[in-house]
Every structure is written in structure tokens, then in C-alpha cells.
C-alpha positions as CSV (number, residue, x, y, z in Angstrom):
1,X,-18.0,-11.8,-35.5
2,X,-20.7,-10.5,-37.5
3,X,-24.2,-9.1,-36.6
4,X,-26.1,-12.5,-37.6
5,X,-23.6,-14.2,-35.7
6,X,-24.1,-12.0,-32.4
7,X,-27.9,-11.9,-33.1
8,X,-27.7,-16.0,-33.2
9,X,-25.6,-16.3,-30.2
10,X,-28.0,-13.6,-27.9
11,X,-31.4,-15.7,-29.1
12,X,-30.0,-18.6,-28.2
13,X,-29.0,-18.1,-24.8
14,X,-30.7,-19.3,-21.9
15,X,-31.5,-16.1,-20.0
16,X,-32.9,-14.8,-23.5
17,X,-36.6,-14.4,-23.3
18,X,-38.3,-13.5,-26.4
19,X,-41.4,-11.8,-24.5
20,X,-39.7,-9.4,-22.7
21,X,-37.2,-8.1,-25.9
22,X,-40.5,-7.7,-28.0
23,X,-41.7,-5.3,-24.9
24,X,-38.4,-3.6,-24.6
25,X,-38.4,-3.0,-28.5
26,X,-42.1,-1.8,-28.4
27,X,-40.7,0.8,-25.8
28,X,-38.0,2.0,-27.9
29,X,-40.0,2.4,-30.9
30,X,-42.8,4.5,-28.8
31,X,-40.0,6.5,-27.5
32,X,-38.4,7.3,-30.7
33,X,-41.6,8.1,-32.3
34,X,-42.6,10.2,-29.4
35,X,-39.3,12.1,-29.9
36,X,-39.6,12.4,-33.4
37,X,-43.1,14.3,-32.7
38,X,-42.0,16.7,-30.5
39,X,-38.9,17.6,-32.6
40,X,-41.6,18.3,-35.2
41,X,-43.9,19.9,-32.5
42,X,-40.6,22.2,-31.8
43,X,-40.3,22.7,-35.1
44,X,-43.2,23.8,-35.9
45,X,-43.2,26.4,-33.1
46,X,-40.2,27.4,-34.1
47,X,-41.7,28.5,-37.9
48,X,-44.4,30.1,-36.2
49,X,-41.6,32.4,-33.8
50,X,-40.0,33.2,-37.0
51,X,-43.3,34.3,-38.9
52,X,-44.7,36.7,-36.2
53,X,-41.1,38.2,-35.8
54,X,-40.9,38.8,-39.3
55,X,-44.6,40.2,-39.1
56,X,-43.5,42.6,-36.0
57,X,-40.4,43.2,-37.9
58,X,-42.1,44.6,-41.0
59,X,-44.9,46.1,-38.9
60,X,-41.7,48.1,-37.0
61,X,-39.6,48.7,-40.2
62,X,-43.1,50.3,-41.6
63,X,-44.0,52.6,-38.7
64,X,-39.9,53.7,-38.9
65,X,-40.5,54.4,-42.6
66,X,-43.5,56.9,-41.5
67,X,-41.8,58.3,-39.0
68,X,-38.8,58.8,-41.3
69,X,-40.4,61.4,-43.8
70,X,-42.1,58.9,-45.7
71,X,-38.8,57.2,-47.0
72,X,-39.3,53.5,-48.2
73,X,-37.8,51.3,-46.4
74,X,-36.1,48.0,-48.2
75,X,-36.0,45.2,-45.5
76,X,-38.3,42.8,-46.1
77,X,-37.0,40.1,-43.3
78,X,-35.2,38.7,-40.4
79,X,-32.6,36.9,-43.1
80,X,-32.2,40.1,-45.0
81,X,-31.2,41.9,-41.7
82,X,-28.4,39.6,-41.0
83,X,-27.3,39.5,-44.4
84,X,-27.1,43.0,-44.5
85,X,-25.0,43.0,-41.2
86,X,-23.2,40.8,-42.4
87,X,-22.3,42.1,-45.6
88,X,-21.7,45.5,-43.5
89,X,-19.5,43.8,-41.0
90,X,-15.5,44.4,-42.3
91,X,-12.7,43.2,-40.4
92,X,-10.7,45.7,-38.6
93,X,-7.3,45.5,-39.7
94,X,-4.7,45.5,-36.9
95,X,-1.9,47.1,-39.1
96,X,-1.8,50.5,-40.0
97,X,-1.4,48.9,-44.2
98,X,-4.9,47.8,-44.0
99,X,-7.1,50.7,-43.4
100,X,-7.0,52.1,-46.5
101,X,-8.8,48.3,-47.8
102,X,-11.1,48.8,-44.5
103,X,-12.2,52.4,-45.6
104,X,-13.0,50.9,-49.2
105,X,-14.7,48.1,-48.4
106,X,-17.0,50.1,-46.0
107,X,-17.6,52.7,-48.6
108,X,-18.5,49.7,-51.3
109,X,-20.9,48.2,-48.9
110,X,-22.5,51.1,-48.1
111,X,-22.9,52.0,-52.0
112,X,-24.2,48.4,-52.5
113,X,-27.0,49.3,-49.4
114,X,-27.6,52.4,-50.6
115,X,-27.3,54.1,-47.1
116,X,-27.4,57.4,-46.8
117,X,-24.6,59.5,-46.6
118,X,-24.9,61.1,-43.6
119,X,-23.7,58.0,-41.7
């Protein structure tokens, strides 16, 4: 049975009443635009989280870089931060084979982060 076919056979019922779908469909539609404006509203909030913490972020990242001898500091943002961790973040190898590949990839990453060596 096709939608045309079920859409024929629900109008033409008795106990169909044409009044009462066009208020039910009025309903949904408010709903779902209602929805749809608070995602936005959410979303929008959301943006505005993510500014200020990248604003505190930088405002911290400076007063570390003072406090740090003057040394320039090269995070700029919330994303760079977890791609940093996550470029920094090796798998421990669970076999004695694989440290020697843990050691080097830890020393690669650090030499691509340019951090210093005291760490």
C-alpha cells in the first residue's frame, strides 16, 4: 500500500475530521519550530562558552608566559590544546618490544612541540 493510498483511505473515513488534523498539524509545526529555536538558542550559548573560555584561556596562558621569565607562549586555543594532547598522548605498549617505539615517538612529539628539555 502506498502513502497516497493510506492518505486516501485515512480522509475518507468516517471518524476523520478535517478540523481537528489541521489543529493537530498546526501544533506539530509550532512544536518543531519551537525546537528548532532553542537548539539554535543552545547553540548559540554554546559559541559564546567557547569564546570566553578561549578568552580566559589566553588571558591564563599570558599571565603563565610572565610569570615564566618572559617566555612566549604558543597556544592560541581550546582546539590547539587538545590537539597538542592529543598528538602528545602515545600508547603504552604492553610488551617489553615496544618501548623502544614508545620512547621514540615521545621524543618526536616533544621535538615537533618544541618542549623543553627539562621535562
Amino acid at each position: 500500500m502506498s502513502k497516497i493510498d493510506l492518505r486516501d483511505l485515512i480522509t475518507s473515513s468516517k471518524y476523520y475530521k478535517e478540523k481537528e488534523a489541521k489543529k493537530l498539524l498546526e501544533v506539530i509545526t509550532a512544536e518543531r519550530l519551537e525546537t528548532e529555536q532553542q537548539q539554535k538558542l543552545i547553540q548559540e550559548q554554546l559559541s559564546i562558552e567557547k569564546s570566553r573560555l578561549e578568552v580566559e584561556l589566553s588571558r591564563n596562558v599570558n599571565q603563565s608566559a610572565t610569570q615564566n621569565n618572559g617566555q612566549a607562549s604558543c597556544v592560541k586555543s581550546l582546539d590547539e590544546i587538545v590537539e597538542m594532547v592529543r598528538l602528545l598522548t602515545v600508547k603504552v605498549p604492553n610488551k617489553s618490544d615496544g618501548w623502544d617505539y614508545f620512547f621514540s615517538s615521545l621524543e618526536k612529539a616533544f621535538a615537533n612541540e618544541n618542549v623543553s628539555d627539562e621535562f
